[in-house]
Backbone bond lengths (Angstrom), bond angles and torsions (degrees), N, CA, C in turn:
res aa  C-N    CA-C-N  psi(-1)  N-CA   C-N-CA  omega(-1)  CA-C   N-CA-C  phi
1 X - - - 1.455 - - 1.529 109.47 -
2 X 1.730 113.64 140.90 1.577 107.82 -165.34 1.335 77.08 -89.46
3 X 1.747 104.47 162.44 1.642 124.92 177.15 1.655 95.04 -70.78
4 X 1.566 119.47 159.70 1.550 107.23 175.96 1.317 115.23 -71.20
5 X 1.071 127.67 168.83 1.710 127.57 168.67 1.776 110.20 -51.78
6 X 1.288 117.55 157.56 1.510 108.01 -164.19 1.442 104.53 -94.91
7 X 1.350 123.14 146.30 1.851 116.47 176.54 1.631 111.57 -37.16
8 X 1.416 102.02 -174.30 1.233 104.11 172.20 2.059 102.43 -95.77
9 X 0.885 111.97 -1.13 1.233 93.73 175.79 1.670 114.96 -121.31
10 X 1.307 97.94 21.00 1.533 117.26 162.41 1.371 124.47 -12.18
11 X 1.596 142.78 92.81 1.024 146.64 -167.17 1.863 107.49 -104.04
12 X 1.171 102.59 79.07 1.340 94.35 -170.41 1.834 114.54 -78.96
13 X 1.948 90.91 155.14 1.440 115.75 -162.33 1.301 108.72 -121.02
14 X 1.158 137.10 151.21 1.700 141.22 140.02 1.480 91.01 -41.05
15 X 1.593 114.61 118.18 1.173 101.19 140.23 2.089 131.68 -76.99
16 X 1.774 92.96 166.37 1.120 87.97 -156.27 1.684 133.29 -44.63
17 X 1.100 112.78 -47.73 1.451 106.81 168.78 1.689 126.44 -72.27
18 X 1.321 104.37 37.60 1.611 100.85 175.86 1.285 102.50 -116.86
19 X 1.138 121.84 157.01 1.593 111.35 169.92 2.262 93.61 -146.27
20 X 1.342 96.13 157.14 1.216 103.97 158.52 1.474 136.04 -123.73
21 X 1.193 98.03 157.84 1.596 81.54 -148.06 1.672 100.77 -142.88
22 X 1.476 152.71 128.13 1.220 137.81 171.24 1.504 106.30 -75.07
23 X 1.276 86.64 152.96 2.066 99.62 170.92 1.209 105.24 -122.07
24 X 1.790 120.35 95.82 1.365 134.58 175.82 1.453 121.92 -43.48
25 X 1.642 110.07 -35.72 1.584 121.12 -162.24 1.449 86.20 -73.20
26 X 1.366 125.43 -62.12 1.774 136.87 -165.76 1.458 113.64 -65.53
27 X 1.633 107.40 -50.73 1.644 110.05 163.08 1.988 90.33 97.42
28 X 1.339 98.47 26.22 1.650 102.40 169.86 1.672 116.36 -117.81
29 X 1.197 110.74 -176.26 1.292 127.48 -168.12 1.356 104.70 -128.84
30 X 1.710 92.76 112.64 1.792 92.83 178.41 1.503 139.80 -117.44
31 X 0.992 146.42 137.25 1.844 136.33 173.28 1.157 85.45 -96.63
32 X 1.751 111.18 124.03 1.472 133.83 157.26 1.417 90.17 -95.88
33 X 1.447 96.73 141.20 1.263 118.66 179.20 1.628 119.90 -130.25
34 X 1.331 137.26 153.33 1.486 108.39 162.93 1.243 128.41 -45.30
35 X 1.025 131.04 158.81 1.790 140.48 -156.77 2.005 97.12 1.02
36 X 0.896 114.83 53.55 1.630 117.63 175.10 1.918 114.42 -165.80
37 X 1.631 87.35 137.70 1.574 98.53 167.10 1.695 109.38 -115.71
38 X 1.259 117.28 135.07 1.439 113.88 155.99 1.291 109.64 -113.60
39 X 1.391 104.21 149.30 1.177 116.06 176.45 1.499 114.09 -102.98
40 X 1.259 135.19 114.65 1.096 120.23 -162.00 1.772 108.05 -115.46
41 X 1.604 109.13 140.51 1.572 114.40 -145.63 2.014 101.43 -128.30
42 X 1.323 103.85 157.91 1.350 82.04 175.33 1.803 107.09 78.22
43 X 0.991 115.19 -163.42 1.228 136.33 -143.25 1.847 108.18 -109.76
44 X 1.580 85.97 -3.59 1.698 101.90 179.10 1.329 122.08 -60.22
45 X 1.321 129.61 -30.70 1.072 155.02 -158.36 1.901 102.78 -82.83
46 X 1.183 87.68 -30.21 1.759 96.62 -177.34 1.358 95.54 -93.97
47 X 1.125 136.92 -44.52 1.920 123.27 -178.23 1.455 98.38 -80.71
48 X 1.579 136.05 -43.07 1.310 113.15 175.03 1.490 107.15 -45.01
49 X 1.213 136.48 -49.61 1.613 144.93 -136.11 1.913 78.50 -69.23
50 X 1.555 111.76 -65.98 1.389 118.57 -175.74 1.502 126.32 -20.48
51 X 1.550 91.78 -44.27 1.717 113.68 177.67 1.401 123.04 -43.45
52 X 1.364 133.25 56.25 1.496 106.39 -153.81 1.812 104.10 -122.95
53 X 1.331 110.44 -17.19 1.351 138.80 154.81 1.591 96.70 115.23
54 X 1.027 125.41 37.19 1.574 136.95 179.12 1.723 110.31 -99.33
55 X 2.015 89.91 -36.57 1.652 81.55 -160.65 1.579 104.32 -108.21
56 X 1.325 143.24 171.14 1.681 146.61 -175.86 2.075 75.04 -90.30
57 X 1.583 95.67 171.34 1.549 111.83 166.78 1.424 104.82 -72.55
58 X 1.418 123.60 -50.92 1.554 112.48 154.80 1.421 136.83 2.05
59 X 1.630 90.21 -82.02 1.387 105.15 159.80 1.336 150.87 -56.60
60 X 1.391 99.57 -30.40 1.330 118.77 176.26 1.619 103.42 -83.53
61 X 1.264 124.31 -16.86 1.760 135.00 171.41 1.813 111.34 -74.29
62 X 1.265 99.23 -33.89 1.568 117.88 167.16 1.485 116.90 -56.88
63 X 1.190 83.70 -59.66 1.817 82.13 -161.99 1.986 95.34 -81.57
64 X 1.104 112.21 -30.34 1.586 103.74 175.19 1.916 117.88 -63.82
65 X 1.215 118.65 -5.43 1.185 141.08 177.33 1.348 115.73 -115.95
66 X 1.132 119.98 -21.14 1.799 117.45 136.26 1.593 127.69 -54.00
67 X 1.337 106.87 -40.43 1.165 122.21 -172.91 1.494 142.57 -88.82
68 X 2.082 93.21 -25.51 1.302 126.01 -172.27 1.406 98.40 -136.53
69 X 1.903 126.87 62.97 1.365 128.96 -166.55 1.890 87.97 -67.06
70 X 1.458 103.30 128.72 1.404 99.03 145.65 2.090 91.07 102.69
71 X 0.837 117.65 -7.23 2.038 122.78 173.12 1.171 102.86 -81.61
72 X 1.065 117.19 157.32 1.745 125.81 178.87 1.691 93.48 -93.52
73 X 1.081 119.80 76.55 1.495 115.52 178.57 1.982 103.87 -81.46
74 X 1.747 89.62 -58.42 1.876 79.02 174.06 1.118 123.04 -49.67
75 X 1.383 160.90 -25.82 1.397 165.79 127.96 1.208 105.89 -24.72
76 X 1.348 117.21 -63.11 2.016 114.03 -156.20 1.484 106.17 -96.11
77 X 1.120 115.34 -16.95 1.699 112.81 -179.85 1.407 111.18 -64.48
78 X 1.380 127.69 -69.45 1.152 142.73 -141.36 1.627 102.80 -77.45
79 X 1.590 128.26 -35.01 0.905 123.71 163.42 1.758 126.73 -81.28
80 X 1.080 112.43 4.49 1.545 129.93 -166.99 1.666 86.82 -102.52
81 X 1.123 107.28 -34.85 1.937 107.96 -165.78 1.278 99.97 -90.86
82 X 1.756 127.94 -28.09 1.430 120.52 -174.18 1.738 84.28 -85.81
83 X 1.290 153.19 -61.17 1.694 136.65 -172.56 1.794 91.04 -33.37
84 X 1.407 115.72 -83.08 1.441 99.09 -170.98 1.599 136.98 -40.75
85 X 1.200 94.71 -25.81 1.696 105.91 161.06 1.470 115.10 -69.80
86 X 0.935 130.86 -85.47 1.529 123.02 164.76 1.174 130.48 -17.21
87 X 1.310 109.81 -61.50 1.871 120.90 161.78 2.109 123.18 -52.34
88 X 1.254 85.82 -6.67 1.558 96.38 157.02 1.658 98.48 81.68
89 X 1.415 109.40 5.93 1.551 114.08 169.15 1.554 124.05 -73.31
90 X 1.200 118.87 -22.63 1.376 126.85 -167.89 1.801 93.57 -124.93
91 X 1.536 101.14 171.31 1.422 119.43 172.78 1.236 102.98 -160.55
């Protein structure tokens, strides 16, 4: 069964068994997962970080457009955060 679509004021989280974690030796950014590693590349690492269940996707589009003047963040965020939702990474 797919999870439902998320409210509109959707504050997305790591769900519980994910954690992130840097790998100093490699110099990457990772979601450990059960029996899984991602490696996360690009600019992901800064909207996962966002994830903390404090901020709406809104918000988290805000401050990535503080940060990244001039990225298509409103476009690429929101669907990059619903894959992690689906994929059972987010809540």
């Amino acid at each position: 069964m797919r999870p439902a679509p998320p409210a509109t004021g959707w504050r997305p989280a790591l769900a519980p068994a994910i954690v992130r974690r840097r790998d100093p030796v490699r110099e990457v950014d990772l979601l450990v997962l059960p029996e899984r590693v991602v490696v996360l590349s690009g600019r992901a690492e800064a909207v996962v970080a966002l994830c903390d269940g404090t901020r709406s996707v809104p918000g988290i589009i805000d401050e990535l457009i503080m940060r990244f003047p001039g990225a298509p963040v409103a476009t690429d965020v929101p669907p990059f955060l619903e894959r992690l939702r689906k994929e059972g990474w987010l809540r």
